[in-house]
C-alpha positions as CSV (number, residue, x, y, z in Angstrom):
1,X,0.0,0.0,0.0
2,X,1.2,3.4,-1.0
3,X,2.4,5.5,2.3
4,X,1.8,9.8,2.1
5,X,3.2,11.6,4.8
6,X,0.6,14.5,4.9
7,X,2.2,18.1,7.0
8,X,-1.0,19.3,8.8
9,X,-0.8,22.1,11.2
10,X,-3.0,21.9,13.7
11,X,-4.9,25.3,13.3
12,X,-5.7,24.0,9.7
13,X,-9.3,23.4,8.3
14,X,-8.2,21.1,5.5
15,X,-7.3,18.2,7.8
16,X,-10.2,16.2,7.7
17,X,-10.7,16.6,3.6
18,X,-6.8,14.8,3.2
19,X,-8.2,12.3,5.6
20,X,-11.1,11.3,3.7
21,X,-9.2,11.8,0.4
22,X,-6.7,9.1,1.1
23,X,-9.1,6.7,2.6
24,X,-11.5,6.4,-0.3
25,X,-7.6,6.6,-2.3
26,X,-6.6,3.3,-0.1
27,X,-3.5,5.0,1.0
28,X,-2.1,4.4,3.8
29,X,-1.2,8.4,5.8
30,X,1.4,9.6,7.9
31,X,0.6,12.8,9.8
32,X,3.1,15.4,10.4
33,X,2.3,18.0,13.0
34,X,3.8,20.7,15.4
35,X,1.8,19.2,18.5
36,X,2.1,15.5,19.6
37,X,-1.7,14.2,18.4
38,X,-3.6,13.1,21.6
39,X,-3.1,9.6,20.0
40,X,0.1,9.7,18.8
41,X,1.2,6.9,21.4
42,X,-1.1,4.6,19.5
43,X,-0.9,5.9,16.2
44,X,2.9,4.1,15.6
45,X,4.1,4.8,12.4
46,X,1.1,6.9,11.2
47,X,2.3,9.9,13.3
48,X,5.7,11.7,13.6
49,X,6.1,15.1,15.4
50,X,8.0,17.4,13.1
51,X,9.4,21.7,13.5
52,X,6.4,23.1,11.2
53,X,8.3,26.5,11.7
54,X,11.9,25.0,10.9
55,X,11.6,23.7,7.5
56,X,14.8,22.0,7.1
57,X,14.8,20.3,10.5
58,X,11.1,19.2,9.8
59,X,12.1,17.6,6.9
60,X,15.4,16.1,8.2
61,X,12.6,14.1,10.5
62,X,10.4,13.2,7.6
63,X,13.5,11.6,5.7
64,X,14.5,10.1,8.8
65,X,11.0,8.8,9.8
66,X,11.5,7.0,5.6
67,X,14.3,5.6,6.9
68,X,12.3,3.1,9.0
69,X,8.6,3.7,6.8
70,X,8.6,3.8,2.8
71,X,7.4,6.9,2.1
72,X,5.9,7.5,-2.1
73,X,4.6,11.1,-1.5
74,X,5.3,14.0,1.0
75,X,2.2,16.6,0.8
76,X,1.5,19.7,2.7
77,X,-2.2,20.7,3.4
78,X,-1.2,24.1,4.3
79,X,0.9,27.0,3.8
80,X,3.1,26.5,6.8
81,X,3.8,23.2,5.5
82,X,4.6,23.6,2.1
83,X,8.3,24.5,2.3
84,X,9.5,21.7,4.7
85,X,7.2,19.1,1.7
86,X,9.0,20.2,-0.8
87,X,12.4,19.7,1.2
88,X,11.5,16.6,2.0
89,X,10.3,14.8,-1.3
90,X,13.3,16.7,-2.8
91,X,15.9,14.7,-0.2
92,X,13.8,11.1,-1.2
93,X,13.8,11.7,-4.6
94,X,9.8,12.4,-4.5
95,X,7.5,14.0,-6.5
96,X,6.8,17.5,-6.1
97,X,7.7,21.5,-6.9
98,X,10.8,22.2,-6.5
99,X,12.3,23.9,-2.6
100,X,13.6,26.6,-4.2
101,X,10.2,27.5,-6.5
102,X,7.9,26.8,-3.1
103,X,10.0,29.4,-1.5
104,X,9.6,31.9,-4.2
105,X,5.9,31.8,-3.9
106,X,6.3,32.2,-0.4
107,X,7.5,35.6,-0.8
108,X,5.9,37.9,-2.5
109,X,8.9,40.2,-3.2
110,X,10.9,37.6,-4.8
111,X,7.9,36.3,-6.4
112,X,7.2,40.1,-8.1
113,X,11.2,39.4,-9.3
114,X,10.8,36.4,-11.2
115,X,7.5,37.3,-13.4
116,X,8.8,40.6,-14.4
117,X,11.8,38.5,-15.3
118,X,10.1,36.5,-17.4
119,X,7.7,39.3,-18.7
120,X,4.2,38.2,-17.0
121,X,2.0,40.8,-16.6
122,X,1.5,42.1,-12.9
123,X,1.1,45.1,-10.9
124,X,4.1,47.3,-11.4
125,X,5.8,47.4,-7.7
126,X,8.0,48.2,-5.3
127,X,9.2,46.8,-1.5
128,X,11.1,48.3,1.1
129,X,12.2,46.6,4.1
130,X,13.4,48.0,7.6
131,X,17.4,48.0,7.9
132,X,18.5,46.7,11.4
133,X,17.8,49.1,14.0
134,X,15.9,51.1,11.6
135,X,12.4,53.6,12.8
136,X,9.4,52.5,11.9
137,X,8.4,55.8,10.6
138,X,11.5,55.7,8.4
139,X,10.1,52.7,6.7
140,X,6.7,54.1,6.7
141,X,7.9,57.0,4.5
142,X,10.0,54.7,2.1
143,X,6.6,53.4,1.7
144,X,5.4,56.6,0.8
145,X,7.6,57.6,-1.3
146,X,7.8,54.6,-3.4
147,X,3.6,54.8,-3.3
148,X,4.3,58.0,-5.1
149,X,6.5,57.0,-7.5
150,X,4.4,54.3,-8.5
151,X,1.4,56.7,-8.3
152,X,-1.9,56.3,-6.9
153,X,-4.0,53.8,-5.9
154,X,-1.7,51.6,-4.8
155,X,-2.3,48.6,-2.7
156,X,0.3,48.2,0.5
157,X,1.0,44.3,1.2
158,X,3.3,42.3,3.4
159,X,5.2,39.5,1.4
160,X,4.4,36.1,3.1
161,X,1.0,36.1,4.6
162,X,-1.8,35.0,2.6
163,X,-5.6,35.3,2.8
164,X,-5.9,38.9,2.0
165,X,-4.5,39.8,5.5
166,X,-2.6,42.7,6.0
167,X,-4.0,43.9,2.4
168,X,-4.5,48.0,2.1
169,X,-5.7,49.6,-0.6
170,X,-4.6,53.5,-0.1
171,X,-5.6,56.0,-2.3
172,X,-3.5,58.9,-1.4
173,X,-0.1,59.4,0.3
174,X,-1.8,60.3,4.1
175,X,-3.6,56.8,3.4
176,X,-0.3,54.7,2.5
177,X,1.8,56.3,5.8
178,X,-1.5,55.2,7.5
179,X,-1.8,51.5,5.9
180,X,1.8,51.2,6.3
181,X,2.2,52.0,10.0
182,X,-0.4,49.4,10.2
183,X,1.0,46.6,8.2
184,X,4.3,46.8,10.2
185,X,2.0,47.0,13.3
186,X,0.9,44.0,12.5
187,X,3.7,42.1,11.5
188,X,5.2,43.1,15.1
189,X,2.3,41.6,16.2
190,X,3.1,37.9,14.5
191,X,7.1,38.6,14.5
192,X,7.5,38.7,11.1
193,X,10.0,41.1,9.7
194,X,9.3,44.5,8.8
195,X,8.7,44.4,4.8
196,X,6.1,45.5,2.5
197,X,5.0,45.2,-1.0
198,X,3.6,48.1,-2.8
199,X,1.8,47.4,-5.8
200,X,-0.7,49.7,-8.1
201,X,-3.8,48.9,-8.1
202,X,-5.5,47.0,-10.7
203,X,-8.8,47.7,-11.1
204,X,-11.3,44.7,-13.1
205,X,-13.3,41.8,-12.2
206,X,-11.0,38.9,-10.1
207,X,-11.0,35.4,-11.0
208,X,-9.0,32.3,-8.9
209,X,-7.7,29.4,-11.4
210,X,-7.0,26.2,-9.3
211,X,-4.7,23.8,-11.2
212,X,-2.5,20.8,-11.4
213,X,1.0,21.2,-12.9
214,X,2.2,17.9,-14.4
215,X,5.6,18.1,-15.4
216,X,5.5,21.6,-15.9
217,X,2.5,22.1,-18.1
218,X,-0.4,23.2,-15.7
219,X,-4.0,21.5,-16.3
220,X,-7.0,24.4,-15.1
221,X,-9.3,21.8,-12.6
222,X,-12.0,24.6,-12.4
223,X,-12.1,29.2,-12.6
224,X,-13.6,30.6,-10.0
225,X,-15.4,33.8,-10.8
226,X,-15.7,36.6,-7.6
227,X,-18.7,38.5,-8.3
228,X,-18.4,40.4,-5.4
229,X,-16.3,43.9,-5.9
230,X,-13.0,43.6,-4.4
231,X,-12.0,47.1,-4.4
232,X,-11.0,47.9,-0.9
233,X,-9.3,49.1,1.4
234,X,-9.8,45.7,2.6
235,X,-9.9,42.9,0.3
236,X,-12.7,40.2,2.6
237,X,-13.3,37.7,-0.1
238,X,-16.7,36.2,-0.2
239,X,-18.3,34.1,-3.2
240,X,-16.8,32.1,-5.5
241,X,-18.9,30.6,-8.5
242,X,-17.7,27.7,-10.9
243,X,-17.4,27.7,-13.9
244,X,-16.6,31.1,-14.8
245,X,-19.2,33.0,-16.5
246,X,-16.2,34.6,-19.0
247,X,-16.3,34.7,-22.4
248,X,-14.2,31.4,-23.9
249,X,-11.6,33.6,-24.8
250,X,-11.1,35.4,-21.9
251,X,-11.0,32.1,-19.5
252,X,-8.5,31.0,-22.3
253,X,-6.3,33.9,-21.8
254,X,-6.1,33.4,-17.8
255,X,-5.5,30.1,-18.6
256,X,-2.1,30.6,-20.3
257,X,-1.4,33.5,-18.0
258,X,-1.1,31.6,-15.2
259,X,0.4,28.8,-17.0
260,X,3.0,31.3,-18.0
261,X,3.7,32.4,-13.6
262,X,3.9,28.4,-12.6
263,X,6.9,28.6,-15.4
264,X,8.5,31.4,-14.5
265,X,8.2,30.4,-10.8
266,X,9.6,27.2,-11.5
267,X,6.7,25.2,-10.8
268,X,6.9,21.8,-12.5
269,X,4.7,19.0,-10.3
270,X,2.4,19.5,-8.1
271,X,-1.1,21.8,-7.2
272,X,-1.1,25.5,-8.1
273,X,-3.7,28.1,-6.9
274,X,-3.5,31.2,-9.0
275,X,-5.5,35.0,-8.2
276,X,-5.8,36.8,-11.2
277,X,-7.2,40.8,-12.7
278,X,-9.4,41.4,-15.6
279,X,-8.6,45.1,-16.1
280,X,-11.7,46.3,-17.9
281,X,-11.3,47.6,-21.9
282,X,-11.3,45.3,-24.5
283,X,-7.8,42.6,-25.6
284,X,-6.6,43.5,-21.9
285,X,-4.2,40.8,-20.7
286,X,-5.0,39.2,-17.2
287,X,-3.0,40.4,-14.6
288,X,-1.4,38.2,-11.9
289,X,-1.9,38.9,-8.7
290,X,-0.7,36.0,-6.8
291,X,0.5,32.5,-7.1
292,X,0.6,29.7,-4.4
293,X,1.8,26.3,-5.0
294,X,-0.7,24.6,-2.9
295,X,-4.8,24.1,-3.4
296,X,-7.3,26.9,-3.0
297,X,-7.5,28.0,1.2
298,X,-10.3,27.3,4.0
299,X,-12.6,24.6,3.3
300,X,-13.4,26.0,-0.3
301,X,-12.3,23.2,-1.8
302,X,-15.3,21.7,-0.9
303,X,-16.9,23.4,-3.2
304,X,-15.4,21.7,-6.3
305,X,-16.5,17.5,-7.5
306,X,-15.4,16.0,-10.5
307,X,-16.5,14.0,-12.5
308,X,-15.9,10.7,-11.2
309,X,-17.2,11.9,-7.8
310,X,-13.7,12.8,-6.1
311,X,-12.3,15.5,-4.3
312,X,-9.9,18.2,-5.0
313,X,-7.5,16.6,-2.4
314,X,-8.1,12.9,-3.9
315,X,-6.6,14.6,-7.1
316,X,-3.7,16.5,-5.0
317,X,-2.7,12.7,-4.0
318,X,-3.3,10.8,-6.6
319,X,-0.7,12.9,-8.4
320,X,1.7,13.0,-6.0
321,X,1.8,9.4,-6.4
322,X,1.7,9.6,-9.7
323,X,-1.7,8.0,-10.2
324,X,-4.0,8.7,-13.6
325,X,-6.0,11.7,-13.3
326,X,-9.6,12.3,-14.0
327,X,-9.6,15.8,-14.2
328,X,-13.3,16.3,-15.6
329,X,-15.6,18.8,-13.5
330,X,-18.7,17.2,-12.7
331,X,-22.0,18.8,-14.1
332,X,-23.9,22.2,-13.4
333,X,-22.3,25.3,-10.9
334,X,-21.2,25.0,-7.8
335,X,-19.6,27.8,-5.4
336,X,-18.8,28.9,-1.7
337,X,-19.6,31.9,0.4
338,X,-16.7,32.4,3.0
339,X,-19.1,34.5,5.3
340,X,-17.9,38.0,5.8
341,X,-17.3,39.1,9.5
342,X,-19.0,41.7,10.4
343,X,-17.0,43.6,13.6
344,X,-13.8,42.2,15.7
345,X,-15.0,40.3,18.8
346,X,-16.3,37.6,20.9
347,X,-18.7,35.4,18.6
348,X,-22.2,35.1,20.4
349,X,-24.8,33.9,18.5
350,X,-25.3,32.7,14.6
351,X,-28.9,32.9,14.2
352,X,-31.0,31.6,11.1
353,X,-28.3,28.8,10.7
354,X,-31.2,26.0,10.3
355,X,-32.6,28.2,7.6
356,X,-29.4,29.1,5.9
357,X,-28.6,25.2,5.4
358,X,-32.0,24.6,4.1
359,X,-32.3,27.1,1.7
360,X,-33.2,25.8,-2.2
361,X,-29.6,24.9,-3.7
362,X,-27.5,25.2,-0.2
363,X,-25.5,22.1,0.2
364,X,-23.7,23.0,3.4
365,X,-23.1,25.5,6.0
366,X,-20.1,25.0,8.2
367,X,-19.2,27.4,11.0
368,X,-15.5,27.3,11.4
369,X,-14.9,29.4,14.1
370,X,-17.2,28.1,17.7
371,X,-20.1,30.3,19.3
372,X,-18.3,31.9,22.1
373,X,-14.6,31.8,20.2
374,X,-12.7,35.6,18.8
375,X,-13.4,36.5,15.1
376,X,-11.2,39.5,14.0
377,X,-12.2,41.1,10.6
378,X,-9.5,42.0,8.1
379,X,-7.0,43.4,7.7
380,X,-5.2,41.9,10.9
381,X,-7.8,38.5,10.7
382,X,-6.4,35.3,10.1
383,X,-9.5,33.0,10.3
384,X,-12.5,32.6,8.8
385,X,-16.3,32.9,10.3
386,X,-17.2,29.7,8.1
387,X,-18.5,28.4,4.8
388,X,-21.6,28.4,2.8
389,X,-21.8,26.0,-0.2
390,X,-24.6,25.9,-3.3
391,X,-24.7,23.7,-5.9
392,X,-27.2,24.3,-9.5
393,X,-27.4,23.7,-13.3
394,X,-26.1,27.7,-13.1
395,X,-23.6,30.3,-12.3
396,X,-26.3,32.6,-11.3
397,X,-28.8,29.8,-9.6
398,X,-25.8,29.4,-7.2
399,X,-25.0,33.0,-6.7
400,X,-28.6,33.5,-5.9
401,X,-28.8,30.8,-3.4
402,X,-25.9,31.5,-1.5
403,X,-26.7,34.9,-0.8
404,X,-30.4,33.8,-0.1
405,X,-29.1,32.1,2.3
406,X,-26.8,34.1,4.2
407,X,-29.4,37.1,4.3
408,X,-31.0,34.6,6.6
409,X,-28.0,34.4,9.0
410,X,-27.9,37.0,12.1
411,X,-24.0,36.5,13.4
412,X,-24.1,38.6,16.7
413,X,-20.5,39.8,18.0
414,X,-19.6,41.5,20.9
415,X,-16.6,44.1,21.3
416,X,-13.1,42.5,21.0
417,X,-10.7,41.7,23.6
418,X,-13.1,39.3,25.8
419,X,-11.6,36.3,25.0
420,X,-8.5,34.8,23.7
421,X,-8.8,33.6,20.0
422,X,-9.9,30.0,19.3
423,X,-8.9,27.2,16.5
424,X,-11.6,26.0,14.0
425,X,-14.1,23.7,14.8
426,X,-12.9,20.4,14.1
């Protein structure tokens, strides 16, 4: 039986999907975590504890732990994760994107680097980063002054988180010292170094391509289209609806932009998630705005069947083992709400939920954060309220249902700082 050693953090929501994945796969799965499982004692060989935040010492214990345990894959669920998987299938000759294209994706300055290298359209951009010892106001005016240059809008960024947090649109140079003191703020917060992105704003709809790349040439599993307005100062993403309701052309276009980024980023074997700009005018090229090399965040995967009734993640595993794909989206639309939060605080009550989750065309409604836990709104948030997925024969039949049903939802918050913030549900 085929062995995966799947990195799972424990804060993540996307355990539970891997689980099932590899048991309807018949794979037998290793978890790698941070924090000794409850059952780990029992567990044996289908646990090892591994340094999430050291990547080369976590994978160090990976090889080791293949040592004793034929491993065939090494998968990460998560964006901690992803660096130490690729580290590790690279030192046992597994399949998988390369260390040094993971890490590039990782950081959104290098990132930036590499497509205007290779000429992929993007927001023009620039970064500044705190010397040692260095004011924070001096790096809040390098901001500035680099916002300026680049001219307004521009949208002020940190280079490794993810999720939209610490995303600031400012529109003029009193807003970019602002967003940028907060940013940093921010990044003191988590103890992450004092950098920034600044980036233009692209205006136009935004779309999110999830996709394999096999052997370097990247197969599109579904497009996402984002029919809310994303224009800021905060970016909360909401709905998602698949398949996109562009024109053929268009959808053609993002596809061989993106396929374009995973080459330029090196990305040769493995799952890519892709956000992308349509800047509105006619023959406008799609504009990258970020590339991960890992599946699309939260539980919104869930969101997505194929064909042959599997999962996103069955597909993730299958090719890391280097299994046949069947890549064909099943029939009709399907999408996700990631429901917005409405003020920073202590979670009391979600009212209407019985409605919500019987509403003509819902399929689920998962809370992923408990009655009683913290929810913190962007741009400093890092979780999510929880999910809300539709399924119809269209686009717009599932748009329409999944905000049906969250206008039935009353999510009640009380004033942060009651309580200290708490993991998803499991």
């Amino acid at each position: 039986m085929s062995r995966v050693v799947l990195l799972v953090p424990t804060a993540t929501y996307r355990a539970e999907a891997f689980l099932a994945a590899a048991d309807r796969l018949g794979v037998a799965l290793t978890v790698a975590s941070e924090r000794r499982q409850l059952l780990a004692e029992v567990m044996g060989d289908r646990f090892v504890e591994i340094p999430l935040d050291d990547p080369p010492a976590a994978a160090a214990a990976i090889e080791a732990f293949a040592a004793a345990h034929p491993v065939d894959a090494v998968v990460a669920v998560d964006d901690q994760g992803l660096l130490a998987a690729a580290l590790a299938a690279a030192g046992l000759g597994l399949r998988h994107h390369p260390p040094a294209a993971v890490a590039v994706t990782r950081d959104k300055v290098a990132m930036r680097h590499l497509l205007a290298a290779a000429g992929v359209r993007q927001p023009d951009f620039a970064a500044c980063a705190a010397e040692p010892g260095e004011a924070v106001e001096a790096v809040v005016e390098r901001a500035v002054e680099r916002a300026c240059r680049l001219g307004p809008p521009v949208v002020v960024k940190p280079p490794g988180l993810s999720a939209s947090r610490g995303v600031i649109r400012a529109d003029d140079p009193r807003q970019v010292r602002q967003a940028a003191a907060r940013v940093i703020a921010l990044l003191d917060r988590i103890g992450e170094p004092r950098r920034l992105v600044v980036e233009r704003y692209v205006d136009g709809d935004e779309v999110a391509l999830e996709g394999l790349v096999d052997d370097g040439r990247l197969t599109v599993l579904a497009l996402f289209d984002k029919p809310d307005p994303l224009v800021g100062p905060y970016f909360e993403e909401t709905i998602y609806v698949t398949p996109s309701r562009h024109a053929p052309e268009v959808q053609a276009a993002i596809a061989a932009t993106a396929q374009a980024a995973a080459t330029a980023l090196g990305l040769t074997d493995g799952p890519v998630h892709a956000e992308l700009r349509l800047p509105p005018g006619p023959d406008t090229e799609p504009v990258v705005l970020e590339v991960a090399a890992r599946t699309i965040g939260g539980r919104c995967a869930s969101a997505l069947r194929f064909a042959t009734g599997g999962s996103l993640e069955e597909l993730v595993l299958a090719q890391a083992l280097g299994r046949p794909l069947a890549t064909a989206p099943a029939g009709g639309a399907s999408g996700v709400m990631m429901l917005p939060i409405p003020a920073s605080g202590r979670l009391v009550a979600v009212g209407g939920r019985d409605r919500a989750a019987k509403a003509p065309g819902v399929t689920a409604l998962e809370l992923s954060t408990p009655v009683g836990g913290t929810i913190e709104m962007l741009p400093d948030g890092d979780r999510y309220l929880g999910f809300l997925f539709a399924r119809g024969d269209t686009p717009e039949e599932v748009e329409a249902a999944l905000r049906a049903a969250h206008g039935e939802l009353d999510v009640q918050v009380e004033p942060a700082g009651q309580v200290e913030p708490a993991g998803p549900v499991a």
